[in-house]
N, C-alpha and C positions, 0 to 999 in steps of 0.2 A: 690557875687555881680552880678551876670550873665553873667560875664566875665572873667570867670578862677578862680579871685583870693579868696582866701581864709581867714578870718580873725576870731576870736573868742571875743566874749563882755563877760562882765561880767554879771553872772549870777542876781545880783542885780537891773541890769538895766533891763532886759527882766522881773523880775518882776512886776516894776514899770511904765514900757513903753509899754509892749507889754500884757501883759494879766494883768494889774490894773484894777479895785481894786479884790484881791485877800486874801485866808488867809488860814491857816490852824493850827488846836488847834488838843489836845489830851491830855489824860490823866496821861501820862509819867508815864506808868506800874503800877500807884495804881488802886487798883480794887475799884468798890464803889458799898456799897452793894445796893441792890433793897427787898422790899417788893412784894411778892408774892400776886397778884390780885390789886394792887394799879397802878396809872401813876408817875413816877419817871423823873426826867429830869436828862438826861447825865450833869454831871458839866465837862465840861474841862478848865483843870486848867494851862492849860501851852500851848503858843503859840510858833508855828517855825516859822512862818512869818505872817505879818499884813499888806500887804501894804500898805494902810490909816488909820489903826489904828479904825477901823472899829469895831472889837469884843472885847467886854468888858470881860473878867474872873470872876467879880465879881458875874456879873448875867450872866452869862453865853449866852448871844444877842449878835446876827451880827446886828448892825445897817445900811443897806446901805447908802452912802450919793451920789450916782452917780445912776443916773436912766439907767435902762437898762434892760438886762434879765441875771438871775443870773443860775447856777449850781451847785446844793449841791449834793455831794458825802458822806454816812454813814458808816461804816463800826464798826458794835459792836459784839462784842463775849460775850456770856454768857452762862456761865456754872452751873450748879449743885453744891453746894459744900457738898449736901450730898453725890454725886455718882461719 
């Protein structure tokens, strides 16, 4: 607090309050396959956190509904299953 003291919040609330609207999806270790020369869209089928409820699973869309400037972070591995 800028005066010694010390205190801890809930991690729930810093979601919600301090870096909302927020989200993060992934594929919870199934792999999906991909055609070779085609465009493919990552499905991810499983949310760890939503703060507005923002990303649909179904289609796979973050809908924004707070205007702002957003940050997407990607992170895919894709291997050979021949090699």
């Amino acid at each position: 607090n800028g005066a010694g003291s010390l205190s801890w919040l809930n991690p729930g609330s810093l979601v919600s309050a301090a870096i909302a609207p927020s989200f993060q999806v992934h594929r919870n270790g199934v792999n999906q396959t991909v055609t070779q020369g085609a465009w493919i869209k990552v499905q991810f089928n499983n949310e760890a956190f939503d703060s507005n409820n923002n990303f649909d699973t179904t289609t796979n869309r973050y809908t924004p509904t707070v205007a702002g400037r957003y940050q997407i972070s990607l992170n895919i591995y894709c291997a050979d299953s021949a090699t």
